[in-house]
Wavefront OBJ file of the C-alpha trace (Angstrom):
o trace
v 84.665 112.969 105.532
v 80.535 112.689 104.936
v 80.999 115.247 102.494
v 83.789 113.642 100.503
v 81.807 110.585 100.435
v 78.556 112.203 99.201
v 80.619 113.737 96.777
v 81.924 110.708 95.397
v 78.577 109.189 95.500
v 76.758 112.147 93.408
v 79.497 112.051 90.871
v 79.411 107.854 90.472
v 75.905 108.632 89.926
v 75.955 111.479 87.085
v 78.388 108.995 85.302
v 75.916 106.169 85.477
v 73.237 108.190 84.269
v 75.567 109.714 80.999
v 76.565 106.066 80.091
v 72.655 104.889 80.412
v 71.676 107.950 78.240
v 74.505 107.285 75.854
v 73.326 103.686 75.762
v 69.556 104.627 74.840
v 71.184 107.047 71.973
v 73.351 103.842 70.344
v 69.747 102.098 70.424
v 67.977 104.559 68.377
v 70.766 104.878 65.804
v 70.427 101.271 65.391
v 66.927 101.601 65.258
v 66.897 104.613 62.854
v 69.675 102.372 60.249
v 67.667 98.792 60.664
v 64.162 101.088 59.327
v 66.289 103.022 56.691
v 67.505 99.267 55.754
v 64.369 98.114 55.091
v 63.086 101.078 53.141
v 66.446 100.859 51.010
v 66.132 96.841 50.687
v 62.295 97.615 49.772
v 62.981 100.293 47.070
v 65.825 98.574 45.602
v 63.500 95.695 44.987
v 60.845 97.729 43.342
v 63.158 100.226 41.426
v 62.125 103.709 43.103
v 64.804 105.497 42.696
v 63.189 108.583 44.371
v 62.288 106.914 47.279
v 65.565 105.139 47.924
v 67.390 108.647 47.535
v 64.979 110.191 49.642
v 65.570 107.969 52.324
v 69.098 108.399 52.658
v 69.005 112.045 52.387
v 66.448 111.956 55.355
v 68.252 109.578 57.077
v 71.308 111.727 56.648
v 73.487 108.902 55.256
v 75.785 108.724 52.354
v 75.265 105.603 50.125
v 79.291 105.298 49.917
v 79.314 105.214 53.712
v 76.189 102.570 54.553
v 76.292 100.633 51.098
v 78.907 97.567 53.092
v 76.571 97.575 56.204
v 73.265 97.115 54.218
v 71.742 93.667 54.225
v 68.989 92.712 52.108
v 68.076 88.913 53.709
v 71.637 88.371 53.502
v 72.190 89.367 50.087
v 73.603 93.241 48.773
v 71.422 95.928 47.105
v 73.477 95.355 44.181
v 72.120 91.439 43.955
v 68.764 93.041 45.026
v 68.278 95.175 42.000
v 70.025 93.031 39.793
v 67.861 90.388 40.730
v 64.858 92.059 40.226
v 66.007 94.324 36.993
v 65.904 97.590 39.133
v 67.356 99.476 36.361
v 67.268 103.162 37.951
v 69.101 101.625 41.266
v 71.763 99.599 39.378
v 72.581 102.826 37.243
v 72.816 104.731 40.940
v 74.760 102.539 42.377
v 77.104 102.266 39.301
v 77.105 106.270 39.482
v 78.798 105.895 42.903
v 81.352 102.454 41.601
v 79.655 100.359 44.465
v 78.454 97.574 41.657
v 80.665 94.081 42.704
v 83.078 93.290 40.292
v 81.191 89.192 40.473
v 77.643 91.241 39.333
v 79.174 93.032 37.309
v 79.051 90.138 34.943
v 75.478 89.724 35.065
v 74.571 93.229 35.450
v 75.864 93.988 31.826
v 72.986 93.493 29.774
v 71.099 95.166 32.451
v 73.651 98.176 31.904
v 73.762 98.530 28.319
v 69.752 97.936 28.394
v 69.278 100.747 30.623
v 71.444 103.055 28.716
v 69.923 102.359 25.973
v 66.206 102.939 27.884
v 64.985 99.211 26.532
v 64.091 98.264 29.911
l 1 2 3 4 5 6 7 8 9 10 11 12 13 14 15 16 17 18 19 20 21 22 23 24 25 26 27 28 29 30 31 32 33 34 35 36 37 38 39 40 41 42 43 44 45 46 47 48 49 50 51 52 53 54 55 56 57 58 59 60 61 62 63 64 65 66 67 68 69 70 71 72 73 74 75 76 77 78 79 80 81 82 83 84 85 86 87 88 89 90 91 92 93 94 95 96 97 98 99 100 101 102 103 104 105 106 107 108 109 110 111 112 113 114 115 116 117 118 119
């Protein structure tokens, strides 16, 4: 009977420990996507198109995959760049079809302008 018990006891024990461990691993994912949110927020706002690629490719993330999770002070990447003319990100993102179909309104000029290479 002791050894049942300190059986029982050991294994309670390794499955505390594997949900504590799996706990610290959901933190630094969270971690890992709240930086790589700020660098994409960041280069979106300053049109560096090299950067914000880079980032996801280091981050391992697919822009089709993150792009409804992002949050840029409560606003999208797609209001970010629009907002501050980020041609090379608003032609990315329109590579991929993530622009909103409200921007797309007011993106437009900023479309045709970078196609044209006038901004």
């Amino acid at each position: 009977m002791y050894h049942i018990t300190l059986k029982i006891i050991f294994v309670l024990i390794l499955i505390s420990s594997q949900n504590i461990y799996a706990g610290n691993n959901e933190l630094e994912r969270s971690y890992s996507f709240n930086k790589a949110n700020t660098k994409l927020c960041h280069y979106a706002k300053n049109n560096q198109l090299l950067k914000f690629r880079r980032t996801l490719r280091q981050a391992r993330y697919h822009i089709k995959a993150i792009y409804p999770a992002i949050d840029c002070d409560g606003k999208t990447l797609t209001d970010i760049a629009i907002n501050n003319q980020s041609t090379n990100i608003i032609k990315y993102l329109d590579k991929y079809s993530l622009l909103d179909i409200d921007v797309m309104e007011n993106a437009e000029p900023l479309k045709v302008a970078a196609k044209s290479n006038k901004l």
